[in-house]
C-alpha positions in Angstrom: -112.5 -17.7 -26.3 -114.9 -19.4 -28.9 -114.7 -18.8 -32.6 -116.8 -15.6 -32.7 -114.5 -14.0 -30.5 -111.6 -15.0 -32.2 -113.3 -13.7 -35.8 -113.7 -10.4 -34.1 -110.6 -9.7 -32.9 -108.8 -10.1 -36.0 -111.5 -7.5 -37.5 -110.8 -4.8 -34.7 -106.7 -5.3 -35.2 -107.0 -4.8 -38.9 -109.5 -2.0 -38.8 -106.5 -0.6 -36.1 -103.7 -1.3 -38.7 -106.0 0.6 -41.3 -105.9 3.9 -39.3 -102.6 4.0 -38.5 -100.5 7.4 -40.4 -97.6 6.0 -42.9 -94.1 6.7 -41.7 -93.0 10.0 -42.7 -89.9 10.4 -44.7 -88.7 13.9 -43.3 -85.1 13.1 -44.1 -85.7 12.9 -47.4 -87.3 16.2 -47.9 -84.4 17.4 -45.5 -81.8 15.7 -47.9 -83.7 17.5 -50.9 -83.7 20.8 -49.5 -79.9 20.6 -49.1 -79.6 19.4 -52.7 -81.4 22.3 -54.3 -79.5 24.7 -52.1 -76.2 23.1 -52.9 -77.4 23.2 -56.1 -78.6 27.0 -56.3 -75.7 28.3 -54.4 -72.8 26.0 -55.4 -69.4 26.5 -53.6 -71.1 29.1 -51.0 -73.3 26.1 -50.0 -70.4 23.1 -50.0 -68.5 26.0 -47.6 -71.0 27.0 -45.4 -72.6 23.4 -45.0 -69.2 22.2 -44.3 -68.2 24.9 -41.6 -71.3 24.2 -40.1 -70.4 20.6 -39.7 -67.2 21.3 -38.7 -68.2 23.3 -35.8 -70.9 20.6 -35.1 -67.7 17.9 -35.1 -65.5 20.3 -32.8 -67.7 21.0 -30.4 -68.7 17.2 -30.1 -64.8 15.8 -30.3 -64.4 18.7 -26.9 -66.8 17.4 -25.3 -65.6 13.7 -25.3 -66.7 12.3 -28.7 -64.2 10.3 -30.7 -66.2 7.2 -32.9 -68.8 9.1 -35.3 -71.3 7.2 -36.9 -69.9 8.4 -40.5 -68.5 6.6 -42.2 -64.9 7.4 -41.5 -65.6 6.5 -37.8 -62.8 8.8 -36.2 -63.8 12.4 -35.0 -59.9 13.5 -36.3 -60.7 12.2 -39.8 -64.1 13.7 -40.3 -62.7 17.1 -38.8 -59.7 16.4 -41.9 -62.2 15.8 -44.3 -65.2 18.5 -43.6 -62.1 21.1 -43.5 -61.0 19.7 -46.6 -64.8 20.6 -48.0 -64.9 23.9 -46.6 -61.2 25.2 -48.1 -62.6 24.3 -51.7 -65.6 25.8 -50.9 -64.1 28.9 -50.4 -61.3 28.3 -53.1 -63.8 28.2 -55.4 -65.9 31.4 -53.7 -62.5 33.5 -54.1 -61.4 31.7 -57.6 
């Protein structure tokens, strides 16, 4: 490869680097969403959102799951602690 190929090469790579689509940050917008329902519908949200995850938790620890990647690790604990959510949720709903 002489010099001129060399040149060219680096021109095509960055012209390829220039085209490619940033990363797209979905999760935020996800996260955002849930804030501004939270938000808007207060304890209805924190019980719902939190009985959703529960059932997400109980169907996963059935079928074999017992390490979560939250950060309380153990499926028991989560299931303690998204139960936890929900019963103030609806606490407050009733209250």
């Amino acid at each position: 490869m002489n010099g001129d190929d060399a040149a060219h090469s680096g021109v095509y790579y960055a012209e390829a680097i220039g085209h490619r689509q940033p990363p797209d940050p979905l999760n935020l917008c996800i996260y955002a969403t849930v804030a501004l329902l939270t938000w808007l519908l207060g304890p209805v949200a924190l019980a719902g959102f939190a009985g959703l995850a529960f059932a997400g938790y109980w169907r996963a620890r059935r079928r074999g799951l017992r390490r979560s990647r939250c950060w309380l690790r153990d499926t028991r604990l989560v299931l303690c602690y998204l139960a936890v959510l929900a019963g103030i949720g609806v606490g407050a709903v009733l209250w």
